[in-house]
MDAnalysis code that builds the backbone (N, CA, C; Angstrom):
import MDAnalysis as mda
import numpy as np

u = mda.Universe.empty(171, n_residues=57, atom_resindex=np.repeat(np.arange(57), 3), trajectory=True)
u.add_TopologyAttr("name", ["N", "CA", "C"] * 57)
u.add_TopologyAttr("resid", np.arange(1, 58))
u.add_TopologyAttr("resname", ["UNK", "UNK", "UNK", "UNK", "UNK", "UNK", "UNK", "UNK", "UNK", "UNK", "UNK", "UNK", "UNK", "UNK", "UNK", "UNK", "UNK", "UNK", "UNK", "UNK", "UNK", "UNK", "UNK", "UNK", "UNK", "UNK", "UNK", "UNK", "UNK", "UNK", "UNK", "UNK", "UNK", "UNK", "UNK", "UNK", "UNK", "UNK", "UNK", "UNK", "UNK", "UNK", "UNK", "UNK", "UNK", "UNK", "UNK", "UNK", "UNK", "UNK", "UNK", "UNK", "UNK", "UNK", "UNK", "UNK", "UNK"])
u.atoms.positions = np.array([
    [0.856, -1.185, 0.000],
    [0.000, 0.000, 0.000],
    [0.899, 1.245, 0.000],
    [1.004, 1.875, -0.981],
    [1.350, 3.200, -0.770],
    [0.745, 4.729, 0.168],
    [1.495, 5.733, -0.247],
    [1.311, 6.880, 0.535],
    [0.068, 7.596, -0.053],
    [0.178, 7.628, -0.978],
    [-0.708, 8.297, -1.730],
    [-2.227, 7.672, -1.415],
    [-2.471, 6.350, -1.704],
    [-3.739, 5.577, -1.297],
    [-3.849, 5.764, -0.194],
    [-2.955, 5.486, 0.987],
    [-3.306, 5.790, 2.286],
    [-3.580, 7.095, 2.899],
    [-3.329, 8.415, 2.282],
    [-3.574, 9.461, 2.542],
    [-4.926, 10.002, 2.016],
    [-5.283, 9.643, 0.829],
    [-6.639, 9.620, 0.347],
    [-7.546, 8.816, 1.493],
    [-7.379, 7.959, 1.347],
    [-8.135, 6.990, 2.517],
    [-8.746, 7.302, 3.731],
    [-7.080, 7.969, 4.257],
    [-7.739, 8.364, 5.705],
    [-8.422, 10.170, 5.906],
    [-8.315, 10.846, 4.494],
    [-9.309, 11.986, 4.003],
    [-10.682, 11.469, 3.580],
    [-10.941, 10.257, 3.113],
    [-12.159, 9.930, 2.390],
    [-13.269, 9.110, 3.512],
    [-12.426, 8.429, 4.147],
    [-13.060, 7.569, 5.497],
    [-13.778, 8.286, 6.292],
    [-14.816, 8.273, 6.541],
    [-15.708, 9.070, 7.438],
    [-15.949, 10.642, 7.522],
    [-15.990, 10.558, 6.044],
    [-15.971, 12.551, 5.564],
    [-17.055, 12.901, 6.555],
    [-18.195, 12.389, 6.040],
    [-19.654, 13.196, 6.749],
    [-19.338, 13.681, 7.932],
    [-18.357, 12.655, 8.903],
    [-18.541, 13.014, 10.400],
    [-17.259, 13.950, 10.633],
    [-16.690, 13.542, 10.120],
    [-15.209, 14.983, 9.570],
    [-15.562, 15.852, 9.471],
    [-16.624, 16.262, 8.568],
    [-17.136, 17.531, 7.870],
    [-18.062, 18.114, 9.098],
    [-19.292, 17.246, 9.861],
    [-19.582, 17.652, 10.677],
    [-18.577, 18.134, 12.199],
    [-17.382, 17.600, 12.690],
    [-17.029, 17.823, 13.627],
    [-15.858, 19.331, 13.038],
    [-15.707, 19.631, 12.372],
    [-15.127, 20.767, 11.341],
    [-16.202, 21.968, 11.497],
    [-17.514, 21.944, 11.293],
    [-18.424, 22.731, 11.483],
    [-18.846, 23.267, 12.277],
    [-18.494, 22.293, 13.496],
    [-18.838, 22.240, 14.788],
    [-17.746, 23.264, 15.473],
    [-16.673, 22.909, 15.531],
    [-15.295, 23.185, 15.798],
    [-15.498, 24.954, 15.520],
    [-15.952, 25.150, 14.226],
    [-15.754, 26.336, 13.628],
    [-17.086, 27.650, 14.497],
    [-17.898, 26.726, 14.401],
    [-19.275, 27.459, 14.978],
    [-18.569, 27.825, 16.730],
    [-18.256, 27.210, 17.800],
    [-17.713, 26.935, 18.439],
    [-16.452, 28.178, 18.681],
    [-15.648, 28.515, 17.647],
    [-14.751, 28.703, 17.827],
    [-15.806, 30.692, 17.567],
    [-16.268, 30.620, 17.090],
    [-17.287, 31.496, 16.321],
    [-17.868, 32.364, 17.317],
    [-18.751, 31.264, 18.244],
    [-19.569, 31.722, 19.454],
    [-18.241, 32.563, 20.394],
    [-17.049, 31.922, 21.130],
    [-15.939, 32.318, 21.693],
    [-15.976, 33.568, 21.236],
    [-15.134, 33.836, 19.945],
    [-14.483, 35.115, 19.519],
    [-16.056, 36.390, 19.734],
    [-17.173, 36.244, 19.358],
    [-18.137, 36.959, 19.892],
    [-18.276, 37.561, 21.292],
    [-18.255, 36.569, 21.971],
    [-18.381, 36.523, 23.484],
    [-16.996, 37.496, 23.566],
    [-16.165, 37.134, 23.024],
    [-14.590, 37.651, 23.099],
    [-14.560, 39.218, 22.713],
    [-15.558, 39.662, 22.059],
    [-15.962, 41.169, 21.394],
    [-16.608, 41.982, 22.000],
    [-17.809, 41.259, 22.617],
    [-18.742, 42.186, 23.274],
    [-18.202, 42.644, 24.759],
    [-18.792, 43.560, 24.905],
    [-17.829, 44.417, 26.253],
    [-19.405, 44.260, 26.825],
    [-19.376, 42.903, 28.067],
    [-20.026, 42.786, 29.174],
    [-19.952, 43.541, 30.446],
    [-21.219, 44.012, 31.040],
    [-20.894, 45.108, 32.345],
    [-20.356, 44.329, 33.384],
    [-19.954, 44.719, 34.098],
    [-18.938, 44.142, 35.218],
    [-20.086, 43.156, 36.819],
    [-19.683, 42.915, 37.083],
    [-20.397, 42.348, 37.892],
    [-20.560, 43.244, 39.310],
    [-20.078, 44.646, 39.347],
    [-20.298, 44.737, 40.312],
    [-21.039, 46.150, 39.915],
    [-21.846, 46.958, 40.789],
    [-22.352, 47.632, 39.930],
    [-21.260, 48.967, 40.631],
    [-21.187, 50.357, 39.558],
    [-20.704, 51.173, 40.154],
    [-21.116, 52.508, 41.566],
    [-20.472, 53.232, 41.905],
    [-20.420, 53.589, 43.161],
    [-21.529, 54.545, 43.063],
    [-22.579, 54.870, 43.931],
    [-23.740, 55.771, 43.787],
    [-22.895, 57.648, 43.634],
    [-24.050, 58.257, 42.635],
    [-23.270, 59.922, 42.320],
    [-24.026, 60.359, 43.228],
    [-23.446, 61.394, 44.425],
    [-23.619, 62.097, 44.960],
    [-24.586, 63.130, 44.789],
    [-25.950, 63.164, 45.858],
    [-26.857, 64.300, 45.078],
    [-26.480, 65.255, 45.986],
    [-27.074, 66.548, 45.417],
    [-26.844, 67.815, 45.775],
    [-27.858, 67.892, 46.589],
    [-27.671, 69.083, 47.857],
    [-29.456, 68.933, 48.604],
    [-29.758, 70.405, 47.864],
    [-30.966, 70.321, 48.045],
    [-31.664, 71.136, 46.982],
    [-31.565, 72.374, 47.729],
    [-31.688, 73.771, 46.764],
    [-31.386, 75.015, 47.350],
    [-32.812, 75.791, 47.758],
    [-31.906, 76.659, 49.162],
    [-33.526, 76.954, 49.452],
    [-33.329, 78.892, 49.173],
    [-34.645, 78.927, 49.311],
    [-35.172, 80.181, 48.955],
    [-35.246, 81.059, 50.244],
])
């Protein structure tokens, strides 16, 4: 058996589920880099602004 047959072979052997775990992988990798973009608020919330007391007359 040569290189050539055996390299075809082990590309041709179970494409469908190749092709699906490739898709998967990619979608996957897809969702990450998103999550990786969006600028989520922090978990804590920030410090209350100071009110003014109101002016009197």
């Amino acid at each position: 058996m040569n290189w050539g047959h055996r390299f075809k072979e082990l590309i041709t052997r179970n494409w469908r589920e190749k092709l699906i775990s490739l898709l998967l992988a990619f979608l996957f990798w897809f969702m990450i880099k998103a999550q990786d973009v969006r600028h989520t608020p922090p978990y804590f919330s920030p410090p209350p602004v100071p009110v003014a007391p109101a002016a009197r007359l």
